[in-house]
N, C-alpha and C positions, 0 to 999 in steps of 0.2 A: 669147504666149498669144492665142486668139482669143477675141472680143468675146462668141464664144457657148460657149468652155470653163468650164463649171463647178470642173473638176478638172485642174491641166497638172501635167505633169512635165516640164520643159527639163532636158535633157542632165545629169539627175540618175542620180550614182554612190553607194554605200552600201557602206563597206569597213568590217571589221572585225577589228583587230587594231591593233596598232603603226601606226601610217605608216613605208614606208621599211625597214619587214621586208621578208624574204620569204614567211613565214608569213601576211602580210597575206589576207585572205583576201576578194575583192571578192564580194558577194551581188547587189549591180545595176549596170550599166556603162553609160555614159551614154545613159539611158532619157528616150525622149520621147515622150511623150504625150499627149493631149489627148480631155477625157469632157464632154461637151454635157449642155446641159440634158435630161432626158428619155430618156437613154442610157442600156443595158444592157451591162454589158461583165464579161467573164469571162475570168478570169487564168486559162491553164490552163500549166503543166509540173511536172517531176518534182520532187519532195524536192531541197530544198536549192539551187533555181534564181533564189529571190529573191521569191516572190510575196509572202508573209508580211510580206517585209522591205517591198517596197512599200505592203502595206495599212497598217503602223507610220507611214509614213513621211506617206501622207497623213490619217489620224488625228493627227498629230502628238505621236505615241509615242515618235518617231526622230528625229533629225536627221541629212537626208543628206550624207555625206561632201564631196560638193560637188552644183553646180545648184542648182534650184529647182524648190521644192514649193508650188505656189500651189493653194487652195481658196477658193473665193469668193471672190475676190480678197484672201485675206490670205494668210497663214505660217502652216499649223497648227502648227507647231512654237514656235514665236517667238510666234503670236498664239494659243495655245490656250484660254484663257481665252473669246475674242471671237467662238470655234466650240463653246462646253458646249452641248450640246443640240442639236445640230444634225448630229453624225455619228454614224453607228450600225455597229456591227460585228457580224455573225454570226458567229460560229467554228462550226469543224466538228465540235468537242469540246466536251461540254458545259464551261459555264465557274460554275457553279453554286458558291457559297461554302456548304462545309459546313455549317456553325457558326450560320445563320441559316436559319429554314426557309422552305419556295417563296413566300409572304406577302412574308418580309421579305427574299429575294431579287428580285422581281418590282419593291417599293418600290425597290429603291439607286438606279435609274437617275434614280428622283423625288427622290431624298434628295440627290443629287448637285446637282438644279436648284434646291435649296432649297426643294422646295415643303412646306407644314405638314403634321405627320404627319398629321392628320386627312382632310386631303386625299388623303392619298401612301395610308393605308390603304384608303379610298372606291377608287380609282381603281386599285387592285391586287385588290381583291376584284371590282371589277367585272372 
């Protein structure tokens, strides 16, 4: 990793199935990469090529089969606790939870930081 990588992937694989099947079914093959501070960078291929699985992986959703998944210098996987609040995911699909209305959908991301409802309300209404 370089001194000015905010985000590496070293020679990070992500299989899913058995190990040692043949059914194994690899989603990323030893992926390297590296995203700088201040960088724009867009994942583009088809269904089923592995992007998904990479954005998992550096949220620390996933653990990759093997390599290394470094974010600010830690393991979001391993260290995901030491990154709450600090990574943000867009999906392309809304991800909106039924059962709470857009108020109390807008607060989780606050709720999740611990911050006081009073707070979490204030700051979703604005």
């Amino acid at each position: 990793m370089t001194a000015a990588a905010i985000i590496s992937l070293q020679e990070v694989t992500k299989s899913f199935g058995k190990a040692g099947l043949v059914s194994n079914y690899v989603a990323v093959d030893r992926l390297d990469l590296e995203i700088g501070k201040g960088q724009m960078v867009a994942l583009l291929g088809k269904t089923g090529c592995g992007k998904s699985t990479i954005f998992n992986m550096v949220a620390g959703l996933t653990e990759p089969s093997s390599g290394r998944v470094v974010v600010n210098g830690r393991d979001p996987f391993h260290d995901f606790d030491s990154l709450r609040g600090k990574i943000a995911i867009v999906f392309q699909n809304d991800r909106l939870l039924p059962w709470r209305t857009a108020v109390q959908n807008v607060e989780l991301g606050l709720e999740m930081l611990d911050i006081a409802p009073e707070q979490r309300r204030t700051t979703a209404m604005r």
